[in-house]
VEXZAVO-591158 format. One record per residue: x, y, z of N, C-alpha, C, O in turn; residue number from 1; chain; residue in one letter. Coordinates in nm, 2 decimals. Each point is the difference from the previous one (the first is absolute). Example, Ala and Ser with C-alpha at 12.3 -4.5 7.8 and 13.67 -1.06 7.14 Angstrom:
// residues 2
n_u n_v n_w ca_u ca_v ca_w c_u c_v c_w o_u o_v o_w num chaine residu
1.32 -0.57 0.78 -0.09 0.12 0.00 0.09 0.12 0.00 0.10 0.00 0.07 1 A A
-0.14 0.11 -0.14 0.09 0.11 0.00 -0.08 0.11 0.08 0.05 0.11 0.01 2 A S
END
This chain:
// residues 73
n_u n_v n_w ca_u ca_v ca_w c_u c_v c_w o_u o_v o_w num chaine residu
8.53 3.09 -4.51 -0.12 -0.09 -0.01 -0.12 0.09 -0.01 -0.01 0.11 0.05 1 A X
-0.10 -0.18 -0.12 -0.13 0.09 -0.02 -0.11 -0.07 0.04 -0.04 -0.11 -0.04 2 A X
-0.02 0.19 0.13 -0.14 -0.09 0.04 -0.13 0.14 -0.02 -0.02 0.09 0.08 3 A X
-0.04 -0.12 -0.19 -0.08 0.09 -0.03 0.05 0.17 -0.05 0.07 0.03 -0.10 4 A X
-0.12 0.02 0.16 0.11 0.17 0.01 0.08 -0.01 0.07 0.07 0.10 -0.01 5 A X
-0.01 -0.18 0.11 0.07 0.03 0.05 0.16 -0.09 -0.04 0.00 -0.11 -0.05 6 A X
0.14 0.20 0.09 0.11 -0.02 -0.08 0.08 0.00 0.13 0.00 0.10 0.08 7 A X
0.08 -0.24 -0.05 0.06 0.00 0.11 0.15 -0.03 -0.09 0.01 -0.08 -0.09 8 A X
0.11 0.17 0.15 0.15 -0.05 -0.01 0.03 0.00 0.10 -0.02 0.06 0.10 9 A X
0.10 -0.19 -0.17 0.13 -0.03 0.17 0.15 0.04 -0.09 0.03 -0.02 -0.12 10 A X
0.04 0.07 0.21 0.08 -0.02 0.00 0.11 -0.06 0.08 -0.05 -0.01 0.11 11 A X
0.19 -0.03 -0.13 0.08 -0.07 0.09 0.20 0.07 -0.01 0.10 -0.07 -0.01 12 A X
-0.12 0.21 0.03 0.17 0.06 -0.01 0.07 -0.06 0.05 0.01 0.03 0.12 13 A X
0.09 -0.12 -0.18 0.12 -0.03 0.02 -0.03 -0.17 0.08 0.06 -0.04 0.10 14 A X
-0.15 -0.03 -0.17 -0.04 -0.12 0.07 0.05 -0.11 -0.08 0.01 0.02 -0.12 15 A X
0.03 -0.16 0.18 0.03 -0.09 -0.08 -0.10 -0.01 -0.10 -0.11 0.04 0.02 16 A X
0.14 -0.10 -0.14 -0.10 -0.03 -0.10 -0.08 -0.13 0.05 0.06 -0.09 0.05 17 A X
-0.17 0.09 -0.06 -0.15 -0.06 0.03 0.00 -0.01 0.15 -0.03 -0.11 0.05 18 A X
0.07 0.22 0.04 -0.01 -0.03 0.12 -0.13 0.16 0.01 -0.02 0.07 -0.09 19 A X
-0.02 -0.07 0.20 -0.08 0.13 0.03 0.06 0.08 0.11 -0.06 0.06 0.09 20 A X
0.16 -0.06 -0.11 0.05 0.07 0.12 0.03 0.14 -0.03 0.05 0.03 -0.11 21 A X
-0.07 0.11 0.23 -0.02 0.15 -0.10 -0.07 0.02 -0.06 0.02 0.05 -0.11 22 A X
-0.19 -0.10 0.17 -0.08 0.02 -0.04 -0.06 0.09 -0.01 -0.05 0.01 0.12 23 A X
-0.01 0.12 -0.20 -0.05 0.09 -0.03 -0.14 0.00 -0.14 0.01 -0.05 -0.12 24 A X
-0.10 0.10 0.16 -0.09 -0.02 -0.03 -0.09 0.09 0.03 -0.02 0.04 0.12 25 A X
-0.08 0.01 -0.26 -0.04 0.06 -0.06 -0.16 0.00 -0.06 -0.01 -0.06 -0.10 26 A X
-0.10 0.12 0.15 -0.11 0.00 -0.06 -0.07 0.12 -0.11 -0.01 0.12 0.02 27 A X
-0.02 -0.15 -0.08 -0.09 0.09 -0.08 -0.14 -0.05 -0.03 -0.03 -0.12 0.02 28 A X
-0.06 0.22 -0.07 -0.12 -0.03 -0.07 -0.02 0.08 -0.13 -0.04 0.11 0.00 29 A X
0.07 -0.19 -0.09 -0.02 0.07 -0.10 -0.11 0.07 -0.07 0.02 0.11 -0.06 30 A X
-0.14 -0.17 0.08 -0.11 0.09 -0.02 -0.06 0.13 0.01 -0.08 0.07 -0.07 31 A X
0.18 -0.05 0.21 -0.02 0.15 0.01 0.17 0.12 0.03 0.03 0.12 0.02 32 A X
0.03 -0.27 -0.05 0.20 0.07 -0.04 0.01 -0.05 -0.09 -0.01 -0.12 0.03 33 A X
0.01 0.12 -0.11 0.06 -0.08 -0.12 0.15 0.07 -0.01 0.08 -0.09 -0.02 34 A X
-0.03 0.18 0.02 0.16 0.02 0.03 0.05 -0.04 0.11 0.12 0.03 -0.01 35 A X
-0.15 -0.08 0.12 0.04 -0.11 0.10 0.08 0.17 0.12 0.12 0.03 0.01 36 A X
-0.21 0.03 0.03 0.06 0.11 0.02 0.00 -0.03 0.18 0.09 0.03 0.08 37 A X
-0.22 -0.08 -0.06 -0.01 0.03 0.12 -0.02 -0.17 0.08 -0.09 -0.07 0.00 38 A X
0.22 0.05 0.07 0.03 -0.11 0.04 -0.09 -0.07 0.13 0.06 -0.01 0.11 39 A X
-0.13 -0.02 -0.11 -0.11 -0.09 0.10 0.04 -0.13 0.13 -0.09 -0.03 0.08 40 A X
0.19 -0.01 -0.09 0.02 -0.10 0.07 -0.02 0.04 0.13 -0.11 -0.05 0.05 41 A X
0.17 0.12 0.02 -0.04 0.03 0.17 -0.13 0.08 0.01 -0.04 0.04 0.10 42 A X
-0.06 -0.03 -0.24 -0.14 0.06 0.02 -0.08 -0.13 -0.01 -0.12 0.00 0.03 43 A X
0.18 -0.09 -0.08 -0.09 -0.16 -0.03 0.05 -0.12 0.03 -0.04 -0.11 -0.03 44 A X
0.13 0.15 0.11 0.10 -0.17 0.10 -0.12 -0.12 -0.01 0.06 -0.11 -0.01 45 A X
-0.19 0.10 0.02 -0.04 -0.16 0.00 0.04 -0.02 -0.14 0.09 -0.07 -0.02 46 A X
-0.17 0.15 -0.12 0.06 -0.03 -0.15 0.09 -0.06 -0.03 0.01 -0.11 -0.05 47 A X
0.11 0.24 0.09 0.14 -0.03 0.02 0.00 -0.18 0.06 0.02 -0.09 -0.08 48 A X
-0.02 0.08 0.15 0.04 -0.10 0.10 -0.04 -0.11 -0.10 0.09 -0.07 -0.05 49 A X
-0.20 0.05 0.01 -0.10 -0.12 -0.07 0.05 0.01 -0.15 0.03 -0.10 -0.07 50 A X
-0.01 0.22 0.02 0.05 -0.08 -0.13 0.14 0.02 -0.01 0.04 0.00 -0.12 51 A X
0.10 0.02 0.24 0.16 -0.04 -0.01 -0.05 -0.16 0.07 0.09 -0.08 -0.02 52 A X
-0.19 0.03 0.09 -0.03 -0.16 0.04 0.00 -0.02 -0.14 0.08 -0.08 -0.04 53 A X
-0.16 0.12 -0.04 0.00 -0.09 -0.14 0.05 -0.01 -0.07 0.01 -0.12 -0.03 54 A X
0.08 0.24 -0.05 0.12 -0.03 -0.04 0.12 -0.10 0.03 0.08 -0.06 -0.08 55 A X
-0.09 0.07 0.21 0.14 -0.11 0.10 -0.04 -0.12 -0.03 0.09 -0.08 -0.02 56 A X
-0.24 0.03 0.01 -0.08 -0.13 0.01 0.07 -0.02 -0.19 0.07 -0.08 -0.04 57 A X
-0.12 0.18 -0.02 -0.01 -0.06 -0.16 0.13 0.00 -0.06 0.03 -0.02 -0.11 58 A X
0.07 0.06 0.23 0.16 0.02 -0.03 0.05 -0.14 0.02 0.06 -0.06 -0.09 59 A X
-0.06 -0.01 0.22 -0.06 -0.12 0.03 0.02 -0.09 -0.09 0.10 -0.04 -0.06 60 A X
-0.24 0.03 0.05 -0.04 -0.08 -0.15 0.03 -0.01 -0.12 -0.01 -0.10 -0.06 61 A X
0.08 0.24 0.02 0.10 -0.06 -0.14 0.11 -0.10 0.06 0.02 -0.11 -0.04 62 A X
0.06 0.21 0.15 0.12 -0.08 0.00 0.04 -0.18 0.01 0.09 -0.07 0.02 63 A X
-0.25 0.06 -0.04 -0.02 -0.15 0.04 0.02 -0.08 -0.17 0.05 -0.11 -0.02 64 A X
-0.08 0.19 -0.06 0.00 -0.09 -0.12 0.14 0.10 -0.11 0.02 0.02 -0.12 65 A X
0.03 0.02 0.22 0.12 0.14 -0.08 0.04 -0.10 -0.11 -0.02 -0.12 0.00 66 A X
0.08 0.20 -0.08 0.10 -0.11 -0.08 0.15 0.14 -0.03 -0.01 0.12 -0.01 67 A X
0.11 -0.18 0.00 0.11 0.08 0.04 0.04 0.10 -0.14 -0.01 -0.04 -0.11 68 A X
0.05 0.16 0.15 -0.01 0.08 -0.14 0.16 0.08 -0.07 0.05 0.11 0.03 69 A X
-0.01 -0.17 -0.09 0.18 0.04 -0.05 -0.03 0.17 0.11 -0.10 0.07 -0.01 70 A X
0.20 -0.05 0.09 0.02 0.15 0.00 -0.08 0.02 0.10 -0.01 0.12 0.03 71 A X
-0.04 -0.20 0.04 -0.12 0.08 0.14 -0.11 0.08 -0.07 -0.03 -0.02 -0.12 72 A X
0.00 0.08 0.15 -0.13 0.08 -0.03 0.03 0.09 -0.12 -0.08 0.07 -0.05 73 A X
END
């Protein structure tokens, strides 16, 4: 997810598909990493925190109008 310069991944190893469970997650700012070198999350935990809330919210929200796709993802 991107909110401005900044580049948040989640990830989820070994978790059911569309569940969040094994959640790991990841910040960057690209403006001044643009190779995503130097990982930020435990230097910016409110960021962090506010934009994986949004993600989850706008994750939410598709699944409300999903339409089903041959093959899963």
């Amino acid at each position: 997810m991107r909110e401005g310069s900044w580049k948040l991944v989640v990830q989820h190893p070994n978790a059911k598909p569309g569940s969040f469970e094994n959640e790991r997650v990841e910040l960057y700012r690209l403006d001044r990493d643009p190779g995503e070198q130097t990982e930020l999350a435990a230097q910016e935990p409110e960021r962090t925190a506010h934009m994986l809330q949004q993600l989850k919210q706008w994750y939410t929200s598709t699944q409300k109008t999903k339409t089903a796709q041959p093959g899963g993802w």
